[in-house]
C-alpha positions in Angstrom: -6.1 38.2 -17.2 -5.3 34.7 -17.6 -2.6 34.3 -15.1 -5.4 35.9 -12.4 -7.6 32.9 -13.3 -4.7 30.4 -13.0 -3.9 31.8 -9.7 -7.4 32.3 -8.8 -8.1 28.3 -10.0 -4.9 27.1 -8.1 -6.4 28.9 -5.1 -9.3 27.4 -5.1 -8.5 24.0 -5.3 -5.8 24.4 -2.6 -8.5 25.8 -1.0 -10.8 22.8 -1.2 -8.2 20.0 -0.4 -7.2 21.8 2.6 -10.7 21.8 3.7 -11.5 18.4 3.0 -7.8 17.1 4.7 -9.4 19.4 7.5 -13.1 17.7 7.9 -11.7 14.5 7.8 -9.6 14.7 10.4 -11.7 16.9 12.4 -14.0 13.7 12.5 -11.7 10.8 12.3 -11.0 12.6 16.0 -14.2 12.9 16.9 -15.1 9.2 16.1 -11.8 7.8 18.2 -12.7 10.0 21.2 -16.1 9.1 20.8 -15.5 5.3 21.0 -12.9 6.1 23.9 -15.5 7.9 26.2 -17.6 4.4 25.7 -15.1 2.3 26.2 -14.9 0.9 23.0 -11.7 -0.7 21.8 -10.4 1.4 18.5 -9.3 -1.3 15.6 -6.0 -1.6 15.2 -4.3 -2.2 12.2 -0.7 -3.4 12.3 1.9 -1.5 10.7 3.2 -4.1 8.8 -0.1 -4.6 7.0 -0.4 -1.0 6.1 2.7 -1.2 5.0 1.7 -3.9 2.8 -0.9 -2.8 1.3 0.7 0.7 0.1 3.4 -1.3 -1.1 1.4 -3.9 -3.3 -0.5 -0.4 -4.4 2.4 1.4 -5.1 4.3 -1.8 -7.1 0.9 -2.5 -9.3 1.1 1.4 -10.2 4.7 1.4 -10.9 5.0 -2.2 -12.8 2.0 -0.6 -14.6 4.4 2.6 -15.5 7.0 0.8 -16.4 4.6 -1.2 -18.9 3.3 1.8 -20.5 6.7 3.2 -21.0 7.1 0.6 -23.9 4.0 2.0 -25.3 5.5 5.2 -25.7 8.0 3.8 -28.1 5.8 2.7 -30.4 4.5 4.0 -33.4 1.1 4.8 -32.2 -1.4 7.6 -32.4 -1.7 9.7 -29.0 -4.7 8.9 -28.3 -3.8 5.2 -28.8 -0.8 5.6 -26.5 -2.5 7.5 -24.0 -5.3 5.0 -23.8 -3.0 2.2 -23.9 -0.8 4.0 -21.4 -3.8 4.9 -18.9 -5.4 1.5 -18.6 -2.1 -0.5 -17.8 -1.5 1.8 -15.7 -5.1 1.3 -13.7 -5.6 -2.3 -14.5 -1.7 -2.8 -12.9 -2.8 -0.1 -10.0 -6.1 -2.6 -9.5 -3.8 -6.0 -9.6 -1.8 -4.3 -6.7 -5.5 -4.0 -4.8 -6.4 -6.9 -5.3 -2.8 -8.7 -3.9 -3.1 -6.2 -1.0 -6.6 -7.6 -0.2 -5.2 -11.6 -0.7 -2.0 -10.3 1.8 -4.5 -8.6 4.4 -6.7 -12.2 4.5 -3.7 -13.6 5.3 -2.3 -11.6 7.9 -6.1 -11.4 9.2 -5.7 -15.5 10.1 -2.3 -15.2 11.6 
């Protein structure tokens, strides 16, 4: 019976994120062909400051990683570790946000 509610759960939340993937681009289309019918101009990002920010993201969240890995080695209790392990890994993850928002400033003035 268990496995029916593990395959019933995994369902389910498949489910859900397909249908959330779904409205949003549903609408993200809607609002771009919207805006073209007026005659509005869609903002454009650059590439290179997406790529920026995903990769300020991603370092923070993998500097953070690589931090918490030294927690692991220590002789802590579990939940101290996975405290310790789940706030350097957000508090990196936010350091990367916040460089991404300084890099995006500066690519705004260029």
């Amino acid at each position: 019976m268990e496995n029916y509610q593990d395959a019933l759960g995994a369902f389910f939340l498949m489910a859900g994120v397909v249908t959330v993937v779904f409205i949003i681009a549903k609408y993200t289309y809607l609002i771009k062909k919207a805006m073209i019918e007026k005659g509005l101009k869609a903002p454009s990002d650059s590439k290179k400051v997406q790529y920026a920010d995903m990769g300020c993201i991603a370092g923070g969240l993998g500097v953070g990683l690589i931090i918490s890995s030294i927690y692991t080695t220590m002789e802590l209790s579990e939940d101290s570790t996975d405290l310790l392990v789940w706030g350097t890994v957000l508090v990196c993850g936010a350091i990367g946000l916040v460089v991404a928002h300084f890099l995006r400033r500066k690519f705004d003035k260029q």
